[in-house]
N, C-alpha and C positions, 0 to 999 in steps of 0.2 A: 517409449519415446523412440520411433524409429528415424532410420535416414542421421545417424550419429549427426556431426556437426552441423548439417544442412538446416535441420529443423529451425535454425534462426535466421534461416534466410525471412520467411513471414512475419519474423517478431520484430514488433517496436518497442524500445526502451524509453520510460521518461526516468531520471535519479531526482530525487525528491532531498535536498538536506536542507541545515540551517543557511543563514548569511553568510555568518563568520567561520563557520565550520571548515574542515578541509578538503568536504567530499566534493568541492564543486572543481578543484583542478584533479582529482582522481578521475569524474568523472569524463573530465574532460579530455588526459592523458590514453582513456578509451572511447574517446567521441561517441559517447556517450550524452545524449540532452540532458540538462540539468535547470531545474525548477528549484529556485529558495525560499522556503515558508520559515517563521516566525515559533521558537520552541522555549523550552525555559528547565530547568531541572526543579523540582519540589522537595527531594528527599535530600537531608543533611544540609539544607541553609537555613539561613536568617527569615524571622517572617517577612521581613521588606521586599527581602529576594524573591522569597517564596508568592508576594503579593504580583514582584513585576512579573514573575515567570507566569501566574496564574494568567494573565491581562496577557502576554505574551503567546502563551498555549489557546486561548482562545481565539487570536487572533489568527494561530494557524490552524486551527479548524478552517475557518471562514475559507482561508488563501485553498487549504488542501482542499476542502467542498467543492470547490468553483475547480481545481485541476481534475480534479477525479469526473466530476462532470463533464468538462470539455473533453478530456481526451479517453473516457470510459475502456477501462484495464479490463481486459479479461481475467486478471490477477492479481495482485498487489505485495509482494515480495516486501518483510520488514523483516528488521531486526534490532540491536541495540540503541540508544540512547535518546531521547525525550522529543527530539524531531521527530522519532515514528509515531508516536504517539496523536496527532492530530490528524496525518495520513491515514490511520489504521482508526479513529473515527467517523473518519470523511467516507471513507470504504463503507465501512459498514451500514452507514446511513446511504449512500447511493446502491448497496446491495451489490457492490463488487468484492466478490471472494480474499479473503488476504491470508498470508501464509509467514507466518514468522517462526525466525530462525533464532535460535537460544544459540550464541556460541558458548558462553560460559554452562558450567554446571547447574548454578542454581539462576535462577531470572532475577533481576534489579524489579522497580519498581515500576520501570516504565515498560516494560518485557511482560513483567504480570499483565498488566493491564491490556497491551495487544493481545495477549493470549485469550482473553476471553472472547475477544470478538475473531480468534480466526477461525479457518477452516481447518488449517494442520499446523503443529507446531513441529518445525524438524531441531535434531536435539543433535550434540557431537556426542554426548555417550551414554548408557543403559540407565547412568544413573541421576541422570534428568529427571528420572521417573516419578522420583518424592519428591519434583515438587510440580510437574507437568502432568494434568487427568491422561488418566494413558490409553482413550478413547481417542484422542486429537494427538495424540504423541507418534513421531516418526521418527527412529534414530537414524541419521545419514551421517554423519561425523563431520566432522572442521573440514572448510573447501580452502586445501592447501593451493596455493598457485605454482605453475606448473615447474616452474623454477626448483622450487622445491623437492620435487621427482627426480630431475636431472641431474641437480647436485653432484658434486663428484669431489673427497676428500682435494685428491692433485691437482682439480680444476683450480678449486678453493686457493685451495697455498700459493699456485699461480700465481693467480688474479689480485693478492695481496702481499708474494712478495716472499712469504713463509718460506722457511727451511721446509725439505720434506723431513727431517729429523725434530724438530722443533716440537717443543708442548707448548700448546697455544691454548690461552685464555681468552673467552671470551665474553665483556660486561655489553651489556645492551638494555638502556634505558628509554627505548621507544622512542617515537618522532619527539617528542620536548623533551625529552629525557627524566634520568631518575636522581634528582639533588642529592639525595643522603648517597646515593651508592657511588655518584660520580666524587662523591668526597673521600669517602670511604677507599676509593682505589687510588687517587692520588695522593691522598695522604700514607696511605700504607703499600707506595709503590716500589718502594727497594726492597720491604718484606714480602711482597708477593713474588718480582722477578728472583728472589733468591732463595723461594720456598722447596723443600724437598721435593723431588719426583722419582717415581718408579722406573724411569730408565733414562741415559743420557742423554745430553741435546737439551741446549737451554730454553728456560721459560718467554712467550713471547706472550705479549697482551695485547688483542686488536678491543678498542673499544668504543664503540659508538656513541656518543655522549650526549645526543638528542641536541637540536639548536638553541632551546633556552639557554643551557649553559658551556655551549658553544666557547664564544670568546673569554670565559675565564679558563675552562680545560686547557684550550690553547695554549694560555699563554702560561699553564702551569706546566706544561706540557712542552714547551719553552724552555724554561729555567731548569729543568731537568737536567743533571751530570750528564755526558755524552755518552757515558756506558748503558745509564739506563735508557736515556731516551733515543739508545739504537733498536732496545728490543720494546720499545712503547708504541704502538701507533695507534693515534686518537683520531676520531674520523666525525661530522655533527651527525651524518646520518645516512642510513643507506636505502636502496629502495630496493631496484633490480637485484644489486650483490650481495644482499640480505643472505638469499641462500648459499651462496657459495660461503659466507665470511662465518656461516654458520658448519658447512661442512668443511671448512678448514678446522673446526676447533676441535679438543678433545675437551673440552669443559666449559659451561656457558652461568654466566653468571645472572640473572633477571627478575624481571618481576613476571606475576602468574597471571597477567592476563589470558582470555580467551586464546589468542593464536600459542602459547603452550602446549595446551593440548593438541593442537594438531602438527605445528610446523617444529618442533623438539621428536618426537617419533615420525615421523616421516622421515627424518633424516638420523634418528637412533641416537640423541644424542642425551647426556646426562648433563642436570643441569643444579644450582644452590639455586633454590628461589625465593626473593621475597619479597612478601606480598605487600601492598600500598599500603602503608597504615590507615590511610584516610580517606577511603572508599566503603563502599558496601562489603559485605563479607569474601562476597562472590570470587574474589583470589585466593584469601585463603582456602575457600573450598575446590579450587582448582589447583592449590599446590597439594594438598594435602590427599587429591585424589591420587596425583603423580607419585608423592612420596609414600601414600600404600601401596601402590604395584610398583616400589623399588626403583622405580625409574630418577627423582630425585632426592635432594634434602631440604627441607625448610632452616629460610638462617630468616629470626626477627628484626624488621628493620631500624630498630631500638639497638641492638647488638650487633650492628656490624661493626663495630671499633671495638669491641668486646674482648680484651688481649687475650682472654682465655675460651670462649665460645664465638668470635668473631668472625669476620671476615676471612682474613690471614689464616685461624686455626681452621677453618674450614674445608677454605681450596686447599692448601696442604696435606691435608689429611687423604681428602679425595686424592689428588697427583700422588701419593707414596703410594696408594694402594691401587696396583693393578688389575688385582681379581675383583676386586668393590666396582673400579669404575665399569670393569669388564660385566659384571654384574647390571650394573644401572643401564648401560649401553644396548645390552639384549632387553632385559624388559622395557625399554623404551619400545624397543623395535617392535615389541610383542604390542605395543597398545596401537602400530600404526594399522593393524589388522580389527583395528574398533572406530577408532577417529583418522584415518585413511579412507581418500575419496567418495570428498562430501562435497565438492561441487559438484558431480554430476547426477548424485542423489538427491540432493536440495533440486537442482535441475530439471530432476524426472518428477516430482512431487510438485513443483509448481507447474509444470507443462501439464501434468494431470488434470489439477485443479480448472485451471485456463484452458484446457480442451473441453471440461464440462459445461463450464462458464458458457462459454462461443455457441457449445451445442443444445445448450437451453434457449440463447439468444435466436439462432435461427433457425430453431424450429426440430431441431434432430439431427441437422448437419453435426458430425460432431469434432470436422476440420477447423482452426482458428480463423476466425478471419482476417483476409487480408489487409495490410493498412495502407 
């Protein structure tokens, strides 16, 4: 992929999500085109559900048929959740190339299924492998954003405020956040601000508490003693300052989605994680990849109020121990030399694909062409 950043001067993007989804103002925060077809989940609901999703996913075949048609991709770039899945049949009936990306370890149900109709499947790490043919398998790891690279502990503290002394805790429940753990920390918030640590400099907690549960954090968040709620700050959600509020912390509290593995080592940092109860497996096996190469601990989100295995007894335990965290904090770093830059790997493996593409289309040229 030569000519580094240039090469997309030639490229045209269309973003393909649902309706209601959130990709269409992502998309749009990178002017970026955005097209919305019709999708549905199948796995883990009700047959009713499962009936409208059916009549639903059919329907975005139809919409994605007629995009792929009109605007014929020299490649077609997919990855997680049930919207790709009409895309990545529309592809493959029109005979344009598709390339999906596993962020998690093991594929959902709608990830299976594009997988068999792609050309390459890029994986974030090795051990993709049981369950990706590894004929079609590319490992390029988690395409951290670039924010993330920059990062800088004293930026971080900066930008929010931190002591540079301070042990800073950090919960983070995603854009709608995480209900059990957002309770979990205000309920048990004068025992975490006054949990043991390895050196002095009091405990702080930045936490993100996703917009669902936005206006009740607040106003718990509110009523908080003024002691405590000096060193609390609740925030619904971050975007940009993700990375910095993340290199501000020395310990992060979360669930194990996909972006764990890449954006927790990239920035070295040690984290409890736990995983959705009510999803597909695919977290757990993303924490539990973290917590065999030492980098985290699994806490069950049944036991975070657990007075003796819990929340509290956890981070605790981690903050007294300096050589543990110091521990967790380099095998982090050690995995960012696995799942460390995979945008521009995912990048080279689609530009591949899409320069064959082109070069079939016109005859042996094998420059994209222009749009």
């Amino acid at each position: 992929m030569g000519g580094g950043a240039n090469f997309l001067r030639d490229v045209q993007a269309l973003f393909v999500g649902e309706h209601e989804g959130m990709e269409r103002q992502l998309a749009q925060r990178e002017s970026v085109t955005f097209a919305a077809i019709e999708a549905g989940a199948l796995h883990g609901v009700g047959a009713r559900r499962a009936a409208r999703s059916a009549l639903r996913l059919t329907r975005g075949v139809v919409a994605a048929y007629r995009l792929v048609g009109a605007y014929r991709p020299d490649v077609v770039l997919l990855t997680g959740g049930f919207v790709g899945v009409p895309v990545s049949v529309a592809a493959w009936l029109r005979r344009a190339p598709s390339v999906v990306y596993l962020p998690d370890i093991e594929p959902g149900l709608a990830l299976k299924a594009m997988a068999r109709l792609a050309a390459k499947v890029a994986t974030t790490t090795e051990a993709s492998g049981a369950f990706i043919p590894r004929a079609r398998m590319v490992v390029t790891g988690y395409p951290v954003r670039e924010a993330f690279l920059r990062a800088t502990r004293e930026e971080g503290r900066a930008r929010f405020n931190l002591p540079a002394d301070a042990i800073v805790l950090l919960v983070v429940g995603g854009s709608t956040g995480a209900r059990s753990i957002n309770r979990a920390v205000i309920s048990n918030i004068g025992a975490l601000l006054s949990a043991p640590a390895a050196r002095a400099g009091s405990i702080r907690i930045l936490h993100v508490t996703g917009n669902r549960d936005w206006p009740d954090m607040a106003a718990a968040r509110d009523a908080l003693a003024p002691d405590l709620r000096e060193r609390y700050m609740a925030v619904p959600y971050l975007h940009e300052e993700m990375a910095d509020a993340m290199a501000a912390a020395d310990l992060v509290v979360c669930r194990s989605g996909a972006s764990a593995l890449g954006e927790l080592p990239a920035l070295g940092l040690p984290a409890v994680l736990v995983p959705y109860p009510h999803a597909w497996r695919y977290q757990r096996v993303n924490a539990q990849y973290l917590v065999e190469r030492g980098a985290a601990v699994l806490l069950e989100d049944g036991r975070l109020n657990d007075p003796d295995q819990g929340l509290v007894k956890v981070v605790a335990s981690l903050l007294s121990d300096p050589a543990r965290l110091s521990a967790m904090r380099a095998a982090s770093r050690r995995l960012a030399a696995e799942t460390g830059g995979g945008a521009r790997r995912i990048a080279e493996v689609v530009w591949q694909i899409a320069a064959a593409q082109a070069s079939r289309r016109s005859g042996g040229n094998a420059a994209m062409r222009p749009r």
